[in-house]
C-alpha positions as CSV (number, residue, x, y, z in Angstrom):
1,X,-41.4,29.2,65.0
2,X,-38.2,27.9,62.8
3,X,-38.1,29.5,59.7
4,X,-38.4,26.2,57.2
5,X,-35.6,25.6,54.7
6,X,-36.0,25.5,51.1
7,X,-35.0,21.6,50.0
8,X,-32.3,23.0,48.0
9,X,-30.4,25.1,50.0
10,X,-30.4,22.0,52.8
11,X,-26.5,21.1,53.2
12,X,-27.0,17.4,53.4
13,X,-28.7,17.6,50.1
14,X,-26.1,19.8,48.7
15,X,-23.6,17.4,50.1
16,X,-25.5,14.5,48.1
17,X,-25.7,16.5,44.6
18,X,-21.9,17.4,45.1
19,X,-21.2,13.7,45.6
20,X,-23.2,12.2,42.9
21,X,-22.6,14.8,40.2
22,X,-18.9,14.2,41.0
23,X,-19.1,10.9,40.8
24,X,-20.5,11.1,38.1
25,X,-18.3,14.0,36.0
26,X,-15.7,11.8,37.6
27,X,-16.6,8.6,35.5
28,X,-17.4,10.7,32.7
29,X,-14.0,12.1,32.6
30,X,-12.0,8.7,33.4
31,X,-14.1,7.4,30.5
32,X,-13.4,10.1,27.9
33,X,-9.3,9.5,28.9
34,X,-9.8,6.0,28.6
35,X,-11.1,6.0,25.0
36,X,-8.9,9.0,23.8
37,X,-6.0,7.3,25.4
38,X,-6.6,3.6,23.5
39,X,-7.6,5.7,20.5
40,X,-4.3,7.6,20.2
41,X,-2.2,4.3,21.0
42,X,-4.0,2.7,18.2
43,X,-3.3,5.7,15.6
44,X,0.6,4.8,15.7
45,X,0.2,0.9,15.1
46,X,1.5,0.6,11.9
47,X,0.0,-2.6,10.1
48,X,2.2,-5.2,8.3
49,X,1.2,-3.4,4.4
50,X,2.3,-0.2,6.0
51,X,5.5,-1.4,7.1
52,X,6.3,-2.6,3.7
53,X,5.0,-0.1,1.8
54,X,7.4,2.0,3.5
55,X,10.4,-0.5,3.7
56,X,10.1,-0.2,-0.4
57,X,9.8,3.7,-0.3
58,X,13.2,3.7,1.7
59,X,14.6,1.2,-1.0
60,X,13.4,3.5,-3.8
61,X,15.0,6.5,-2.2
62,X,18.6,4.4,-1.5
63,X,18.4,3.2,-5.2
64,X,17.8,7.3,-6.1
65,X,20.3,8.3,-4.1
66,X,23.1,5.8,-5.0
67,X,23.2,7.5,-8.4
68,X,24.2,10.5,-6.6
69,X,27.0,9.7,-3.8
70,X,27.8,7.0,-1.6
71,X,26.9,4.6,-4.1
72,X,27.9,1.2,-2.1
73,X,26.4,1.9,1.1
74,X,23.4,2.9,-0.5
75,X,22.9,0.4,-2.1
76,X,23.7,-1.9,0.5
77,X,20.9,0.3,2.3
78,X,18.2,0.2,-0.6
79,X,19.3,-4.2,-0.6
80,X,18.3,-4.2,2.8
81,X,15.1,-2.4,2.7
82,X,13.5,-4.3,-0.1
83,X,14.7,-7.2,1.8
84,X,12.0,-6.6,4.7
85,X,9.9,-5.5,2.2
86,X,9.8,-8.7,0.5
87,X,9.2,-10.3,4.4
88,X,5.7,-9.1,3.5
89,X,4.9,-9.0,-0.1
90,X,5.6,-13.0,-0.7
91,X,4.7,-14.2,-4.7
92,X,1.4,-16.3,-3.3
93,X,-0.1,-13.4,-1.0
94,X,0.7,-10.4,-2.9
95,X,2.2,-11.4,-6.5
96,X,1.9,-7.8,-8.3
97,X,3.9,-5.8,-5.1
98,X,6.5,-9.1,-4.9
99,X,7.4,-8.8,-8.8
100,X,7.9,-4.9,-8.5
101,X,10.0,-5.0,-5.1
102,X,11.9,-7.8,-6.9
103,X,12.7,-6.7,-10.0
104,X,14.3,-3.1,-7.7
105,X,16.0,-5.6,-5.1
106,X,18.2,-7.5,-8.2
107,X,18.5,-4.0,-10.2
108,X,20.2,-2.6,-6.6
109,X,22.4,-6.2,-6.4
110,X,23.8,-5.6,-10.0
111,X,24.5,-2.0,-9.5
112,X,26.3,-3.3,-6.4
113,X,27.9,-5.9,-8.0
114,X,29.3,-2.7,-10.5
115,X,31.1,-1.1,-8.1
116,X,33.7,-3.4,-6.8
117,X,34.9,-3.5,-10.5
């Protein structure tokens, strides 16, 4: 008489465990990518405040740094940057940031107008 196989060491279901857990680690995986992958690409969108917010830091700095050396092209550079900034901050959506960036962007055009003198 045939010595009876336990139903767990029978290769076809072996074979069937090894197909469906893989499958199913499988989709597990491909999912986890899938959401890390959409959640890093999402971390570097930079919004439209962002963008200005940092357009007027690099305006700030220009204006700084125009006291120090290279005083036209830094100040071209800081005119520039509160320039874009000012793409975004607009007097009827935000009124307090447009006044601010403003007031810098004509204090940069007078220095600027200084130097050729």
């Amino acid at each position: 008489m045939a010595k009876k196989r336990k139903w767990y060491k029978n290769p076809l279901v072996l074979t069937l465990i090894g197909l469906i857990g893989g499958a199913f680690w499988g989709f597990l995986a491909s999912y986890y990518f899938t959401i890390r992958e959409e959640n890093i690409n999402r971390s570097h969108l930079m919004t439209n405040i962002d963008y200005a917010k940092t357009q007027a830091g690099i305006g700030d700095y220009y204006l700084y740094l125009s006291s120090f050396r290279d005083k036209e092209d830094n100040l071209y550079n800081s005119i520039k940057a509160f320039g874009e900034a000012l793409k975004i901050f607009t007097p009827e959506n935000y009124p307090d940031d447009y006044l601010l960036i403003n007031n810098k962007l004509i204090e940069a055009q007078q220095r600027l107008s200084e130097v050729g003198d």
